[in-house]
C-alpha positions in Angstrom: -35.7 54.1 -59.1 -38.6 54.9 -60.3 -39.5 58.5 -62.4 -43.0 60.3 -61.6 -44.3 63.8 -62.6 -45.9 66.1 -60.0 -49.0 65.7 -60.9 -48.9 61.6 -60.5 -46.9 62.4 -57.2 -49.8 64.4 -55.6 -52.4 62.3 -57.0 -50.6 58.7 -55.3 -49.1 60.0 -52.9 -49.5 57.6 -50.3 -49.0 54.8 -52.7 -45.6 56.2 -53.3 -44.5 56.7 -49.7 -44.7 52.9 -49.2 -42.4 52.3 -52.1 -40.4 54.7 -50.0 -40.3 52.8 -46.9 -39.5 50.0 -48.4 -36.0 51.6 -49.6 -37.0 52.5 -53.6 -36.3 56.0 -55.0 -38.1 58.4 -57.0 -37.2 61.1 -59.3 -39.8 63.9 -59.4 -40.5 65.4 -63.2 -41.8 68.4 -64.3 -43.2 67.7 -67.8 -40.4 64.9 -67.9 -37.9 66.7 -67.0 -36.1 65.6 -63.6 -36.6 68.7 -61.1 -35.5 66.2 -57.7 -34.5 62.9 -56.3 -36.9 61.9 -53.2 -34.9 59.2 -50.9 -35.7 57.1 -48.1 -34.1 58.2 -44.9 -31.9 55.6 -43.4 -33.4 54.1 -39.6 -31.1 54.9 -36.9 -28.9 52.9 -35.8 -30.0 49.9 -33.4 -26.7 49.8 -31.4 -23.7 51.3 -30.9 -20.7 51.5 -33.6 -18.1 49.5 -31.9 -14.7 51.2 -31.2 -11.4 50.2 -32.5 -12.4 48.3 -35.7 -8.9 48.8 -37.5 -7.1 48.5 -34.9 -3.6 46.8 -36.3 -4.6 47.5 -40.0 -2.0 50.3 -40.3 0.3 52.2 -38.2 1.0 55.7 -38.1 4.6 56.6 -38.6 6.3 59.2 -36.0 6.8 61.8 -38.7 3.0 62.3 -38.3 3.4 64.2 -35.5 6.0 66.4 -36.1 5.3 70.0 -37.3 4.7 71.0 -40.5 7.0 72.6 -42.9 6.5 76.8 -42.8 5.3 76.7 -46.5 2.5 74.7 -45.8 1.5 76.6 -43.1 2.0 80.2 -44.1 -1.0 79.9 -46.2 -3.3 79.7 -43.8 -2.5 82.7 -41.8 -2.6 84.7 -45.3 1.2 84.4 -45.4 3.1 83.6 -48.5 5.2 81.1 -47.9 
């Protein structure tokens, strides 16, 4: 991470939107005083995310399913419970 002031920014900028590609971030300064973080964006993805990744890592017990209890619910239709 690297701190620049506006001024340097404008005057470089094409210097400092390599360092960008190549994954390095900069903090922008106004008279030394951070003002906002400038990141790379991350590529898109090549392939697809493969499905079922944790599959067997934990189970999800029956009482998941079941309803939940009034005074958790109440709340949310501006009931109190």
């Amino acid at each position: 991470m690297i701190k620049i002031n506006i001024h340097e920014a404008k005057t470089h900028l094409s210097r400092y939107l390599d360092r960008l590609a190549k994954g390095e971030t900069i903090v922008l300064c106004k008279r030394n005083v951070p003002v906002a973080e400038i990141r790379p964006i991350r590529p898109d993805r090549k392939s697809r995310r493969p499905v079922g990744l944790a599959k067997g890592k934990f189970k999800v017990p029956p009482e998941f399913f079941e309803p939940l209890p009034a005074e958790i619910v109440a709340p949310f239709y501006g009931e109190d419970p």
